[in-house]
C-alpha positions in Angstrom: 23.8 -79.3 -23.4 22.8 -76.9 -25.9 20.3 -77.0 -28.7 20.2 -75.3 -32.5 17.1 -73.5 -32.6 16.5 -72.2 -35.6 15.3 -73.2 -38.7 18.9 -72.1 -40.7 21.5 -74.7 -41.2 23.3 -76.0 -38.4 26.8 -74.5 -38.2 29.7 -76.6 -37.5 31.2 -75.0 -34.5 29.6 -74.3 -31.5 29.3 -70.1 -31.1 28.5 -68.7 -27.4 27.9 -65.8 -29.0 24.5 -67.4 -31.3 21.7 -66.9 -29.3 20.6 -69.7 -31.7 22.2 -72.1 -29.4 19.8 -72.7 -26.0 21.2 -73.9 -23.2 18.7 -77.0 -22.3 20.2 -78.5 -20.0 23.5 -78.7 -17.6 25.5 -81.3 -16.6 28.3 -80.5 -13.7 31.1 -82.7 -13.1 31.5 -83.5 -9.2 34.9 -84.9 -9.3 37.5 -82.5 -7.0 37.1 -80.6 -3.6 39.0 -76.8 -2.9 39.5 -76.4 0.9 39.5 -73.0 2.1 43.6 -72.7 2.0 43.2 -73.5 -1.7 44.3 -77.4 -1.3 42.3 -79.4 -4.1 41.9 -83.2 -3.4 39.7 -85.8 -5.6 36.2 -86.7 -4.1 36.2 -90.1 -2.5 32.7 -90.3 -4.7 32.6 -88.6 -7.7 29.1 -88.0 -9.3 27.3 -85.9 -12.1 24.9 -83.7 -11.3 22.4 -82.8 -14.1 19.8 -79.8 -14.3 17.0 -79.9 -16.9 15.3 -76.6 -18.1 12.1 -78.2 -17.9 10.1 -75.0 -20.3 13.1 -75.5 -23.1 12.9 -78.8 -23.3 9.0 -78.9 -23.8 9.7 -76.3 -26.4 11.9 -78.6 -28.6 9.5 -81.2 -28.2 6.8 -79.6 -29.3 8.7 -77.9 -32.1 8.4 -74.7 -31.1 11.2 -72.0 -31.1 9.3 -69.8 -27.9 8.7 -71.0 -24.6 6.0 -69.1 -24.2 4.6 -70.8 -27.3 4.4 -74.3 -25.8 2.0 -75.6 -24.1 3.5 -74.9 -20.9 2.5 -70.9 -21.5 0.4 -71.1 -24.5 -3.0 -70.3 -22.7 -2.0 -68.1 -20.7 -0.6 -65.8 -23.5 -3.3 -66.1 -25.4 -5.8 -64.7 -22.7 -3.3 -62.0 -21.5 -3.4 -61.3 -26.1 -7.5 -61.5 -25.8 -7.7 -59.5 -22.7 -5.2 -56.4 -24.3 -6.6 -57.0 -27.8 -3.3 -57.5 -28.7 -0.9 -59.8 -30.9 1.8 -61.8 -29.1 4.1 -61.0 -32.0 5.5 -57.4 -31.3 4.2 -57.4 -27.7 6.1 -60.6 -26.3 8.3 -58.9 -23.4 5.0 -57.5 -21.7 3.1 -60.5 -22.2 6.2 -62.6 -21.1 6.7 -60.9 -17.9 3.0 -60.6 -16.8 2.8 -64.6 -17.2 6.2 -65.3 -15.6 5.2 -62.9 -12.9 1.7 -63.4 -12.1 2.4 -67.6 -12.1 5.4 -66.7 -9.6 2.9 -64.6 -7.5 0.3 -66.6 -7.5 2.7 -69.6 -5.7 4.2 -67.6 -3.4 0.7 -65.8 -2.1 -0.6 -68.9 -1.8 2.3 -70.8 -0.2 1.3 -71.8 3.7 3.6 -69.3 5.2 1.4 -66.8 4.5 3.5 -63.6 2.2 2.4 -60.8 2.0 3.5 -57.8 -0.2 5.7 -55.1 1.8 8.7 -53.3 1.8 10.8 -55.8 3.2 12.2 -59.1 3.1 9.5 -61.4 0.6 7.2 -59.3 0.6 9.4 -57.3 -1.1 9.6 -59.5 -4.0 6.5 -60.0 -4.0 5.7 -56.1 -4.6 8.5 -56.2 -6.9 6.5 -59.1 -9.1 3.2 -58.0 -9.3 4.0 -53.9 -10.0 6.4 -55.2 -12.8 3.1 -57.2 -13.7 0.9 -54.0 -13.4 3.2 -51.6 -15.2 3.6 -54.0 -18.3 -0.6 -55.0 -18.2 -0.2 -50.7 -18.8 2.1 -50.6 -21.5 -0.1 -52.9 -23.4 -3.1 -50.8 -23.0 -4.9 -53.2 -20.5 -7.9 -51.5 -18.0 -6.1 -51.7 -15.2 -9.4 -51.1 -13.3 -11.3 -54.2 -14.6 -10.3 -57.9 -13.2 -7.5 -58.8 -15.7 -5.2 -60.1 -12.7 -8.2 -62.3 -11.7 -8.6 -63.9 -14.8 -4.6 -64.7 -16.0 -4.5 -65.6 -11.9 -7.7 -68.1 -12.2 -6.0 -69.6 -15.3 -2.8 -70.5 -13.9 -4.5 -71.8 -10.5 -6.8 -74.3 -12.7 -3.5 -75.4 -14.3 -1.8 -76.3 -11.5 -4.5 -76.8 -8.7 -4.1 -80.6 -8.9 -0.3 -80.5 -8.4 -0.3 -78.1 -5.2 -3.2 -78.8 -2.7 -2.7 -74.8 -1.5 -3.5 -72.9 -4.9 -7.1 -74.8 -4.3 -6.9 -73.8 -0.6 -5.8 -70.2 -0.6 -6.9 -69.8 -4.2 -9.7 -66.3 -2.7 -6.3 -65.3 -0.5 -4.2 -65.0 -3.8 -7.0 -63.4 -5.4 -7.1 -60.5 -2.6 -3.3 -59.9 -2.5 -3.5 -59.4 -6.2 -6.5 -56.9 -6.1 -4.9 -55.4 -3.4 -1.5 -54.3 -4.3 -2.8 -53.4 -7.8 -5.2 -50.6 -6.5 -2.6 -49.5 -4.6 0.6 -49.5 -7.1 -2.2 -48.1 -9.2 -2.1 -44.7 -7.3 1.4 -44.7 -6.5 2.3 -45.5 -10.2 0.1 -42.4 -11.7 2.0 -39.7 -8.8 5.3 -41.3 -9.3 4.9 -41.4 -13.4 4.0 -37.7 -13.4 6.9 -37.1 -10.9 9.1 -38.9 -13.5 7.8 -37.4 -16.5 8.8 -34.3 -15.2 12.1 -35.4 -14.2 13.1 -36.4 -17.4 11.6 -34.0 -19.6 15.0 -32.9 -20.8 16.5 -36.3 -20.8 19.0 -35.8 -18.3 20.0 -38.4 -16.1 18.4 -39.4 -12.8 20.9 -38.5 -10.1 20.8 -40.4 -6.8 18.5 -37.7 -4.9 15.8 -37.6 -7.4 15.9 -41.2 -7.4 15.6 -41.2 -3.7 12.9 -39.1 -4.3 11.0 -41.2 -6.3 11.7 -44.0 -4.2 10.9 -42.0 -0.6 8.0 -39.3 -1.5 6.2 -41.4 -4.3 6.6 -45.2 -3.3 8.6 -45.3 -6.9 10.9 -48.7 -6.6 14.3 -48.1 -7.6 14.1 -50.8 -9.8 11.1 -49.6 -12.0 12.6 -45.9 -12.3 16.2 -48.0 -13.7 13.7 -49.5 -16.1 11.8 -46.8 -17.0 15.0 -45.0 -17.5 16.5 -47.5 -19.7 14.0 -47.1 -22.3 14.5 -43.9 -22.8 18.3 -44.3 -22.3 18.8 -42.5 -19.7 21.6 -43.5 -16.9 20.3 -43.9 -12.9 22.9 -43.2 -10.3 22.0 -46.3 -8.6 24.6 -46.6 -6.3 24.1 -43.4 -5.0 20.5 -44.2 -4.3 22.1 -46.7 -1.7 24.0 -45.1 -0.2 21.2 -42.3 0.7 18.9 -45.1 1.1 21.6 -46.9 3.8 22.1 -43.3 5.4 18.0 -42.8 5.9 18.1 -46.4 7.4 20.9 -45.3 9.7 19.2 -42.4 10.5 16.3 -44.1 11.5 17.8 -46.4 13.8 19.7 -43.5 15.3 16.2 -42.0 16.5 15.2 -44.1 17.7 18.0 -46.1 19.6 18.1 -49.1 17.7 14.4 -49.4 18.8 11.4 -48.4 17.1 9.0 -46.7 19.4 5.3 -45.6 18.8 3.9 -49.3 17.7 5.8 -49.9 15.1 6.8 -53.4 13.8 9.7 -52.3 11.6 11.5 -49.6 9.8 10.3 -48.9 6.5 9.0 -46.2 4.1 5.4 -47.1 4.7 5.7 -47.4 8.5 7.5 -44.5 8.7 4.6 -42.5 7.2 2.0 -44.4 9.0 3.9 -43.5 12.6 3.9 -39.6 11.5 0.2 -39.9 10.3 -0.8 -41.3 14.3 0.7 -37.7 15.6 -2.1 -35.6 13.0 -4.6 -38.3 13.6 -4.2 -37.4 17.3 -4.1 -33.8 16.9 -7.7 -34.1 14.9 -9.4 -35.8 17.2 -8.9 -33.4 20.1 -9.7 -30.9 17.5 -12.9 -32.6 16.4 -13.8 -34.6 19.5 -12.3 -33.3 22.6 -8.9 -31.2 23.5 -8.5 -34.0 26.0 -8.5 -37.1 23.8 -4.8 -38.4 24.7 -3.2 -41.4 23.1 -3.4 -44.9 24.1 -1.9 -46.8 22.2 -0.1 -47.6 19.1 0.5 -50.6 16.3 1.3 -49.8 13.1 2.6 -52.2 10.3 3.4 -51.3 6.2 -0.6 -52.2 5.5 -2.0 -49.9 8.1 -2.2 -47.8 11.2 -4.4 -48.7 14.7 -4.7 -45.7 16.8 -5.9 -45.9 20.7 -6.8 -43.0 22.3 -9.4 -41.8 25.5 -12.8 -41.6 24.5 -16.3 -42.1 26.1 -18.4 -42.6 23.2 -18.2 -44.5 19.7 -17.7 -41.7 17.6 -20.4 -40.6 15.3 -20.4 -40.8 11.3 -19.7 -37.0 11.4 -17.3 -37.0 14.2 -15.0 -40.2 11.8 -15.7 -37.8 8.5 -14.6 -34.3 10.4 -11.9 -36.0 11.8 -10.3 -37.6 8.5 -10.7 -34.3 6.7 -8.9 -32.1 8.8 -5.9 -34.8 8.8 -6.3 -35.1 5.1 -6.1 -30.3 4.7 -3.0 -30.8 7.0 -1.5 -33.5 4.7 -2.3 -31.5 1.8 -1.1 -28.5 3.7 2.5 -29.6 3.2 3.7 -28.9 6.7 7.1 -29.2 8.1 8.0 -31.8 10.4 10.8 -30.5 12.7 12.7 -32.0 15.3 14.4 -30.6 18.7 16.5 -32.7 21.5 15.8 -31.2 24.9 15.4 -32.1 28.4 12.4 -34.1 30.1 11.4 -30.7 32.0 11.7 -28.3 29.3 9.6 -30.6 27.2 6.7 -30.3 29.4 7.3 -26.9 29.4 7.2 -26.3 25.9 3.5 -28.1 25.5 4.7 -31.2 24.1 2.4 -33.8 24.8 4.2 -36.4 26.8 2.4 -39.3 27.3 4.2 -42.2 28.8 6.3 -40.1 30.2 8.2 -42.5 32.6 9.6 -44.6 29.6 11.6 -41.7 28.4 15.5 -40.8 29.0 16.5 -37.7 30.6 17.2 -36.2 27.2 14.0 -36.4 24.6 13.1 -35.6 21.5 10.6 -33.3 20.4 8.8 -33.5 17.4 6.4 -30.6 15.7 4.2 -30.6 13.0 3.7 -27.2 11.5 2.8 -24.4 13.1 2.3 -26.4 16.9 -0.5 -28.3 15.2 0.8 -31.2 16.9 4.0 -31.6 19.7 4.7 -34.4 21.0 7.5 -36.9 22.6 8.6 -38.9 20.6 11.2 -41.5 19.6 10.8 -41.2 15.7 11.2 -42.0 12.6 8.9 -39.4 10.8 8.7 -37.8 7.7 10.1 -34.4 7.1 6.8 -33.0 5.5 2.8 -33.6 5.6 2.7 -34.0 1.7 4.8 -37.2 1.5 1.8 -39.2 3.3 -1.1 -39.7 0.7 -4.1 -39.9 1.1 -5.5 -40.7 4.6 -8.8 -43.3 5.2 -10.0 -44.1 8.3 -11.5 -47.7 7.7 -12.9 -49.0 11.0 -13.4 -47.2 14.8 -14.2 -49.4 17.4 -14.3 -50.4 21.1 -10.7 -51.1 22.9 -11.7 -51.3 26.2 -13.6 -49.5 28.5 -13.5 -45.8 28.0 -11.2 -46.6 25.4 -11.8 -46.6 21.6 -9.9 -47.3 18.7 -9.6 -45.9 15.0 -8.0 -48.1 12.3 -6.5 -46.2 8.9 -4.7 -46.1 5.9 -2.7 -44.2 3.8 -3.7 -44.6 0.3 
């Protein structure tokens, strides 16, 4: 079903080409069956099946030619307007998609099964929805800084709170996911905007490794550089970008035998930096600490890293601050990551540290950072330099067990 609207005289033929015609609602015919060999029969039942676009409709009703001019959305553009200074007119794509996206992330954040933005699966779209949010809040001069999220996010709960018992009941939870991956697509945004700036400072499209690039050294979604690139007309070799991205995810898996060692829960970006980080983390501390802190233990996930290693003592405030420093020069130090395949005995030989040495093949691999600043056994995936890690924060060191502690991080 499709409705004239606009305010000009209603032709006399429908045009799919008049974007003044909207599609308000559908209507599909359920009257024949195709079997896989082709074969089509008539349904024993036939039915109709009818969709209504519930945010058109309301828009007719209401006499409005928007959606985001009905009630439905008219609140909530009209904050996102006061909190940018803004008019709607002129600025509706930014102000659309920072509604549609915040109300879409505040249900799924809040939905029982507990998403969380990452760099796979839902979380994925998740990340995907708020940084669109983020970028466009930019575009439209907003202070990224200040609580705008938490203001167009508190609208939309109170508007729907009575409707959906878990917006009232996870309502701080949304709230913190929100703050959360806005401080930090706000520091991956300004590196990888820079990064592109300079890219495309002669126009010239983005080939598939510089959008790998993006995507690998400065957390830059494929998705936002296509955008990005689009405004400025510039082509993205996107299918390129996958196949290098499905060759680093082969690649991965390779090195680690279709098993990922070291504590890690998957095979992403993020982790991937996170597991290289524990090998300079456990360097510094038998810098700082002692030169025979050895690890203990490892988990890491794409929010953070948890580190176990032999201590006697809870390390002091000076000890934590020496030790994050010295991992931070090295990061900042750009070093190269190399790897070597060698035997079990000429591995010990070399230095390498080999802890659990028993749970490795006959053949290992051998990772070093820099100059021997750290050598160990390992069964990957790492990064091939220091200066793709960011920032590194050590945010809690505690007790594991007995002579046993453990440091918590970050990469930021």
């Amino acid at each position: 079903m499709f409705y004239w609207r606009s305010n000009d005289e209603i032709p006399e033929k429908f045009d799919t080409e008049d974007e003044r015609w909207v599609e308000i609602w559908n209507d599909v015919f359920m009257q024949y069956n195709k079997s896989s060999d082709g074969t089509i029969t008539e349904l024993p039942k036939k039915n109709v099946d009818t969709g209504m676009g519930v945010e058109r409709v309301t828009a007719i009703l209401e006499g409005v030619n928007d959606n985001y001019e009905s009630s439905i959305w008219k609140d909530v553009i009209e904050l996102i307007s006061k909190i940018s200074n803004l008019p709607y007119k002129g600025n509706e794509q930014s102000m659309r998609i920072i509604a549609d996206h915040l109300r879409t992330s505040v249900f799924i954040s809040a939905d029982y099964a507990g998403v969380k933005p990452s760099n796979v699966g839902q979380g994925y779209i998740l990340r995907r929805l708020i940084r669109r949010a983020i970028r466009h809040a930019k575009k439209l001069g907003i202070d990224i800084s200040s609580n705008w999220e938490e203001e167009i996010a508190t609208l939309i709960i109170s508007k729907y709170e009575k409707y959906y018992n878990e917006l009232i009941d996870n309502k701080n939870i949304v709230l913190e996911v929100l703050k959360n991956e806005k401080e930090k697509f706000n520091r991956t945004l300004e590196k990888g905007l820079r990064e592109f700036e300079k890219v495309t400072k002669d126009n010239k499209d983005i080939d598939a490794t510089t959008a790998f690039k993006l995507y690998d050294t400065y957390g830059f979604p494929i998705e936002l550089t296509v955008e990005l690139a689009k405004e400025r007309n510039i082509n993205v070799d996107e299918e390129g970008f996958k196949d290098k991205f499905k060759a680093h995810q082969e690649l991965s898996r390779t090195a680690s035998a279709g098993q990922f060692k070291g504590g890690l829960s998957g095979n992403n970006e993020i982790e991937t930096k996170y597991h290289t980080a524990t090998h300079l983390l456990n360097a510094a501390l038998k810098v700082v600490v002692n030169k025979d802190v050895h690890q203990k233990g490892s988990n890491i996930t794409d929010e953070r890293m948890r580190f176990d290693f032999s201590c006697d003592h809870k390390l002091s405030d000076e000890e934590k601050q020496k030790t994050e420093d010295l991992v931070n020069e090295w990061i900042k130090d750009g070093l190269k990551v190399t790897v070597e395949e060698m035997s079990k005995e000429d591995a010990i030989k070399s230095g390498a540290e080999c802890m659990f040495i028993e749970k490795y093949p006959d053949i290992v691999t051998v990772y070093t950072i820099g100059d021997n600043i750290s050598k160990e056994l390992c069964g990957g995936p790492h990064v091939k330099n220091t200066n793709e890690l960011g920032h590194f924060k050590i945010v809690k060191e505690e007790a594991s067990s007995a002579g046993v502690r453990r440091i918590k991080a970050i990469l930021e």
